[in-house]
RODO-2510 file (C-alpha; in nm, 4 decimals, decimal comma):
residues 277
     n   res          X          Y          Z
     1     x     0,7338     0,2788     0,1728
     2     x     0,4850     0,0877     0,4142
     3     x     0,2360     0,0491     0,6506
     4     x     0,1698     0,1777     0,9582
     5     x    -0,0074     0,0664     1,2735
     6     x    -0,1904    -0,2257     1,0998
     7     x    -0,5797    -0,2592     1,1861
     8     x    -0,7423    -0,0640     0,8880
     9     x    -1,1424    -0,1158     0,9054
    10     x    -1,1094    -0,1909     1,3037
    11     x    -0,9469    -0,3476     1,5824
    12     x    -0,7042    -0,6611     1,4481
    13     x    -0,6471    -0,9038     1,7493
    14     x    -0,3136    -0,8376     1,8847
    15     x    -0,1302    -1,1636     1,8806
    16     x     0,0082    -1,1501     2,2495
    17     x     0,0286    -0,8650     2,5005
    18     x     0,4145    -0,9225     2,4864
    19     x     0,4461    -0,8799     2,1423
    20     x     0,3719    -0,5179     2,1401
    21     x     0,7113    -0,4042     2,1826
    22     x     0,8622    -0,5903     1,9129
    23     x     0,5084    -0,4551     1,7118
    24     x     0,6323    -0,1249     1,7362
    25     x     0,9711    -0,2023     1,6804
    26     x     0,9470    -0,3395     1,3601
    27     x     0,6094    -0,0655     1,2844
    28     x     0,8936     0,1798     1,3419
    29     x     1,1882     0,0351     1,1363
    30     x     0,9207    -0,0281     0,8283
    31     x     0,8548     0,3876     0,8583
    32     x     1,1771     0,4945     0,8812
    33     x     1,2627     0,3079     0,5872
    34     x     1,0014     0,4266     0,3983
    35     x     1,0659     0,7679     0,4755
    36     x     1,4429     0,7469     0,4047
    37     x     1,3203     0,6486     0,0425
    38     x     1,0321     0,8589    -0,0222
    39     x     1,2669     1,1561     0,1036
    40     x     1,5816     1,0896    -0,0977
    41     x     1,4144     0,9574    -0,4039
    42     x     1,5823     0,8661    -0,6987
    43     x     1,7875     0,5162    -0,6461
    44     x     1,7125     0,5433    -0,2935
    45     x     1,3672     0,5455    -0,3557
    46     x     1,3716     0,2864    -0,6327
    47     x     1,5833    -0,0089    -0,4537
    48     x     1,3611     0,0410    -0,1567
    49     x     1,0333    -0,0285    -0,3713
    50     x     1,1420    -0,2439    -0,5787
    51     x     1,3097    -0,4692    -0,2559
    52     x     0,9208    -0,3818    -0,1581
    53     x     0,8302    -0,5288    -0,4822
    54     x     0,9966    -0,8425    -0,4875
    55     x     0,8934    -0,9269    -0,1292
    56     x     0,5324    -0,8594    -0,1957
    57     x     0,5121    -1,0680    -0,5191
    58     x     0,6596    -1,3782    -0,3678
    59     x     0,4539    -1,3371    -0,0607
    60     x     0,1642    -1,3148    -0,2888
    61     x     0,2575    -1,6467    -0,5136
    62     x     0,3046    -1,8132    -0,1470
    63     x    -0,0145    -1,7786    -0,0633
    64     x    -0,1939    -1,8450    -0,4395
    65     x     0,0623    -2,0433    -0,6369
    66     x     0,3343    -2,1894    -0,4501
    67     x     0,4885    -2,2409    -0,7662
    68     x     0,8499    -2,0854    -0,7897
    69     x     0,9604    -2,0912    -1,1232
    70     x     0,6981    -1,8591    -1,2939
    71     x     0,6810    -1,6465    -0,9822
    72     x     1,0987    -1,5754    -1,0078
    73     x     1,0576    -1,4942    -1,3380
    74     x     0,8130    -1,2142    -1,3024
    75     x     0,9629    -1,1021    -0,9874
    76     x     1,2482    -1,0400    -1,1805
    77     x     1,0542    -0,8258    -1,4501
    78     x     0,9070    -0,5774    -1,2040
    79     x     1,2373    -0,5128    -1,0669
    80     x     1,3617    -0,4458    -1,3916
    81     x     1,0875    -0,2590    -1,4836
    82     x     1,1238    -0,0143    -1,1609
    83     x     1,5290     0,0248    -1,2862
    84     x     1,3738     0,1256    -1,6192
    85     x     1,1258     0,3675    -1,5023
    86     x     1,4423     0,5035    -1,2404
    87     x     1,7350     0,5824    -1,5238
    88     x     1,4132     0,7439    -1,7565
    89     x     1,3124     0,4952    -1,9714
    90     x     0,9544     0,4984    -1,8309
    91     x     0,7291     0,3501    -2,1600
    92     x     1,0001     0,0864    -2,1415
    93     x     0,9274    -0,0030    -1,7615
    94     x     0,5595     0,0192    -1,8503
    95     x     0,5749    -0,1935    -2,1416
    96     x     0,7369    -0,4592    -1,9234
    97     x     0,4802    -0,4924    -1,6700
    98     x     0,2330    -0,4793    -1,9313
    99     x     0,4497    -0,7954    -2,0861
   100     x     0,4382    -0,9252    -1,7664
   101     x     0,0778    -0,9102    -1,6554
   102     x     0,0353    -1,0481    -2,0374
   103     x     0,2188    -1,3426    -1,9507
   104     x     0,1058    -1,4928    -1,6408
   105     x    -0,2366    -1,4538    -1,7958
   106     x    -0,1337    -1,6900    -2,0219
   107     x    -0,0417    -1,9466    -1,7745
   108     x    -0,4388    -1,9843    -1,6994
   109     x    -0,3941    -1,9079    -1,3600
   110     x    -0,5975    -1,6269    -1,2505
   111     x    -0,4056    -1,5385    -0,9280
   112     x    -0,0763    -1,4749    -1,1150
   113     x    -0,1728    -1,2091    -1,3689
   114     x    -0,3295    -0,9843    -1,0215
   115     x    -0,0736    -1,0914    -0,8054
   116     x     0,2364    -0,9309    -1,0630
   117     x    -0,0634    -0,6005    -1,0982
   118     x    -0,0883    -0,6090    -0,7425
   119     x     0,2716    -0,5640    -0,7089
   120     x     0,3712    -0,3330    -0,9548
   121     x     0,0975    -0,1150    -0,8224
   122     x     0,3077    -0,0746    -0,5401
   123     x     0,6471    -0,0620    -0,6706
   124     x     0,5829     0,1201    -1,0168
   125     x     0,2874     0,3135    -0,8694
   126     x     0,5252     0,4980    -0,5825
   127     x     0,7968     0,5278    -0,7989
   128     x     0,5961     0,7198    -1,0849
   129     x     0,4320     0,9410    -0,8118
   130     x     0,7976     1,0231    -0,6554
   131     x     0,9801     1,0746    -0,9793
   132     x     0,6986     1,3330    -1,0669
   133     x     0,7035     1,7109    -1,0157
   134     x     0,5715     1,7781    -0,6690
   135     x     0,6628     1,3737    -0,6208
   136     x     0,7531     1,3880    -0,2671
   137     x     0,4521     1,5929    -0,1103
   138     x     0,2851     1,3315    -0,3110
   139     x     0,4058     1,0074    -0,1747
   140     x     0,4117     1,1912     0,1728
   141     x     0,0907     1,2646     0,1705
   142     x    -0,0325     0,8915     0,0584
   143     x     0,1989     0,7330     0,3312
   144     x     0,0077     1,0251     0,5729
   145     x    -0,2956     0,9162     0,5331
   146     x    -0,2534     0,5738     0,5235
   147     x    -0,0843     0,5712     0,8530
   148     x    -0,3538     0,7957     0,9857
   149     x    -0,6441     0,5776     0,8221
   150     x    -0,4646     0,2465     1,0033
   151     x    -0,3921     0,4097     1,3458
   152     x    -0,7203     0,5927     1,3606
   153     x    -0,9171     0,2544     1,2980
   154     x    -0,6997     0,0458     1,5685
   155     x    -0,7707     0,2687     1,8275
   156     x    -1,1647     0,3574     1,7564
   157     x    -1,2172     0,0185     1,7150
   158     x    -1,0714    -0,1380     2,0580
   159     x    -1,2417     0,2002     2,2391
   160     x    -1,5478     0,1402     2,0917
   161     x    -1,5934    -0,1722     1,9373
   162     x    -1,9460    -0,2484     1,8016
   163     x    -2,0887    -0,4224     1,5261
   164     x    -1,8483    -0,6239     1,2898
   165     x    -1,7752    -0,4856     0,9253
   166     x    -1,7558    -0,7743     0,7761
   167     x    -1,7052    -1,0935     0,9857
   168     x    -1,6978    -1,3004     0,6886
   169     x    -1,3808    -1,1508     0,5478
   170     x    -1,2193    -1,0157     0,8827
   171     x    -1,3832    -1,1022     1,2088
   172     x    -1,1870    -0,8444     1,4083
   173     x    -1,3124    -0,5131     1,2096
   174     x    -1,5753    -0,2739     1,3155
   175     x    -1,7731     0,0236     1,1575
   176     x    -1,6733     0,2487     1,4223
   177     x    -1,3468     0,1473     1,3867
   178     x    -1,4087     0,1970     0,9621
   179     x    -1,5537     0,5734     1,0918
   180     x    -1,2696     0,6591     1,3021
   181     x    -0,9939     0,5352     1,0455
   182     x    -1,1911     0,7561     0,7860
   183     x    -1,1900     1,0721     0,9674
   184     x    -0,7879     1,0039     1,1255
   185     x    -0,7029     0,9898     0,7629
   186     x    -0,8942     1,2831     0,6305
   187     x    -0,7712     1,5275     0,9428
   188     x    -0,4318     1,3629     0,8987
   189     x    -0,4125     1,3845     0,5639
   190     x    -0,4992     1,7567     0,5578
   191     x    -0,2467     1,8252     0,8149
   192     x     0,0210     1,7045     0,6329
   193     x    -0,1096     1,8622     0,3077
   194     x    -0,0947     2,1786     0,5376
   195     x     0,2375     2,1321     0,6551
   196     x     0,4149     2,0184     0,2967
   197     x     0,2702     2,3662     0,1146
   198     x    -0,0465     2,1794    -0,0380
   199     x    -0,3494     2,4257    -0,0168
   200     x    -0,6268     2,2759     0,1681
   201     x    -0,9403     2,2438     0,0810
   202     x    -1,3080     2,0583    -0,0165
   203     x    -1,1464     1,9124    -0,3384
   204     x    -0,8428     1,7817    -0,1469
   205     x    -1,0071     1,6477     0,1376
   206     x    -1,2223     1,4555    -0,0728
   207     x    -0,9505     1,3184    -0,2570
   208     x    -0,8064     1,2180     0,0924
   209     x    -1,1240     1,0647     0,1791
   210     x    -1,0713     0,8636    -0,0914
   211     x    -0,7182     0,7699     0,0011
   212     x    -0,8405     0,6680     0,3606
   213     x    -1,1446     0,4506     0,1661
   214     x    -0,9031     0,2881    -0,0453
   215     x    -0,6127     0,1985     0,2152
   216     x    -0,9217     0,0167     0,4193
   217     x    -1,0880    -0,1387     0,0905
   218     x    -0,7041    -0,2841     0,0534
   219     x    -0,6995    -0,4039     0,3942
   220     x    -1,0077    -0,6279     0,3228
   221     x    -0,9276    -0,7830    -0,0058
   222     x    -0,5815    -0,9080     0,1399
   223     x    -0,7901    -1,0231     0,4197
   224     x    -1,0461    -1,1772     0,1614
   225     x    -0,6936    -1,3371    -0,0198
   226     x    -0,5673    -1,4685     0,2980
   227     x    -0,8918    -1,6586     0,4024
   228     x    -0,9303    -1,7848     0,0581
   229     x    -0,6475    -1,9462     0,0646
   230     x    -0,6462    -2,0408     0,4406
   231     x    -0,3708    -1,8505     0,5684
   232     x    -0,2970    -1,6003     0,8967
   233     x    -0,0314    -1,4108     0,7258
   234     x     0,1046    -1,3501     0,4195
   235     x     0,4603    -1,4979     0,5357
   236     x     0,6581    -1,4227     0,8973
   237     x     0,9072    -1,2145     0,7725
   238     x     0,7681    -0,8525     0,9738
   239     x     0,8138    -0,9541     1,3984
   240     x     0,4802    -0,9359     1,5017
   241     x     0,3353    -0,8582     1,2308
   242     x     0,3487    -1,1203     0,9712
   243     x     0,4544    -1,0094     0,6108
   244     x     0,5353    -0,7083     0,4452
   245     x     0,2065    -0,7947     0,2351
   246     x     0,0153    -0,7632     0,5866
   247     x     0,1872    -0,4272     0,6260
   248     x     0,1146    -0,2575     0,2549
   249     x    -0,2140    -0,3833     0,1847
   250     x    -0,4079    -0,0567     0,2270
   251     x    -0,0670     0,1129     0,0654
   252     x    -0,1215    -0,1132    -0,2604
   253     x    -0,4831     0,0610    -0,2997
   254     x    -0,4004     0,3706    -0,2322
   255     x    -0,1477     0,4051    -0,4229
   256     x    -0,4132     0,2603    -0,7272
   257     x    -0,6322     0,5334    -0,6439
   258     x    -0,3604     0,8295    -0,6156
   259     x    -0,2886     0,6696    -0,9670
   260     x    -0,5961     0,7045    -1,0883
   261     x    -0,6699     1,0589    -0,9729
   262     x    -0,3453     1,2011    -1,0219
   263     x    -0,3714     1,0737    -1,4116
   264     x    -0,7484     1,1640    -1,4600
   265     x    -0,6559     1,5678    -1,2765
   266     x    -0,2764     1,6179    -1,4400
   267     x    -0,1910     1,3708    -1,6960
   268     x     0,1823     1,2373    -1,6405
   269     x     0,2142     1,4844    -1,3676
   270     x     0,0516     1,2415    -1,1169
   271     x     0,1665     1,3932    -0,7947
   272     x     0,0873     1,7509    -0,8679
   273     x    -0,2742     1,5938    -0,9778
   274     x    -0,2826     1,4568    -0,6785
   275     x    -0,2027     1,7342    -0,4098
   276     x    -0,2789     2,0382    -0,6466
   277     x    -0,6232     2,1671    -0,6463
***
């Protein structure tokens, strides 16, 4: 359950004219996957994520630790967290991340106690929304508008181009590029609401807009992570891409968000909070 075309905020320099093909290659393979899981669910769902997981977190301690012996061992609790949450025992799963989080705290390293968050958002985040009722318009719908939010924003911003969102952090994004993600997300979004039985409306659309905001707020702060640490990507393991970080980054916060809404609307029912309104 990834990323799409990556470039949320604005146009991303392409790395080569050549390299688009095995871009969308491994763009495409990344989606399919993702959709295989969110559509199945269950195990399916689960191994994908927490395979997701795992990746992310060790990309993350790459970049900010580069230490591997606490970063196996929490790896290894969010994946056993997400089998938890998977065969029911979700207070169990939570309590482990919790444990988790607790822990590399502890190790008075700031970066480890965000980067295990950071990753569980992902992996237990998705998982919670799928296994809910209404869990697969749910996780549809967030992968929708992510997708929508990322395309939308590559494409405005080479068109357009214009001035810089903020150069500091990523030198390649634009506010027209910001604009045009937005409103790709929210029309996406909607259509896919549409098309999955959600009924559209104001309250939905702004919860989308929110979605979009949040994919492109993620796509900074990895960008913020990676310059504050030096780095282009997060790892090589995506072709022409970099790392599966570089390809969930927006995914990570809206998934927080959905979280957050879906909780605040429904309680445990997260995905019907989210798409019900």
């Amino acid at each position: 359950m990834t990323g799409g075309a990556r470039g949320s905020g604005g146009a991303a320099p392409a790395r080569s004219g050549s390299d688009l093909p095995v871009r969308i290659a491994s763009a495409a393979v990344l989606a399919i996957v993702a959709l295989i899981g969110a559509i199945v669910g269950g195990w399916v769902a689960a191994i994908v994520l927490g395979i997701a997981t795992a990746i992310v977190h060790l990309e993350w301690a790459s970049l900010t630790d580069r230490s591997p012996w606490p970063t196996a061992v929490f790896t290894a609790g969010l994946v056993i967290a997400l089998a938890m949450i998977t065969l029911g025992f979700v207070d169990g799963g939570l309590i482990i991340i919790g444990l988790a989080v607790a822990a590399a705290a502890l190790t008075i390293d700031l970066w480890r106690p965000i980067g295990v968050a950071y990753a569980a958002i992902l992996g237990a985040g998705l998982l919670l929304i799928r296994l809910a009722p209404d869990g697969l318009v749910g996780v549809l719908l967030i992968l929708a508008v992510v997708w929508a939010t990322d395309t939308g924003a590559y494409v405005v911003g080479k068109l357009v181009g214009g001035a810089k969102l903020w150069p500091a952090v990523s030198p390649g994004k634009t506010w027209a590029g910001a604009i045009g993600g937005l409103a790709a997300g929210v029309v996406g979004g909607l259509l896919v609401a549409a098309f999955l039985g959600a009924a559209p409306g104001v309250q939905l659309a702004v919860v989308i807009a929110g979605l979009s905001l949040a994919a492109q707020a993620g796509d900074l702060f990895e960008s913020w992570i990676k310059r504050r640490f030096g780095a282009k990507d997060s790892s090589q393991l995506v072709p022409g891409h970099g790392g599966l970080m570089d390809r969930v980054d927006g995914l990570v916060f809206a998934t927080g968000f959905a979280l957050l809404v879906g909780w605040m609307h429904a309680g445990s029912n997260l995905a019907t909070g989210l798409v019900a309104w």
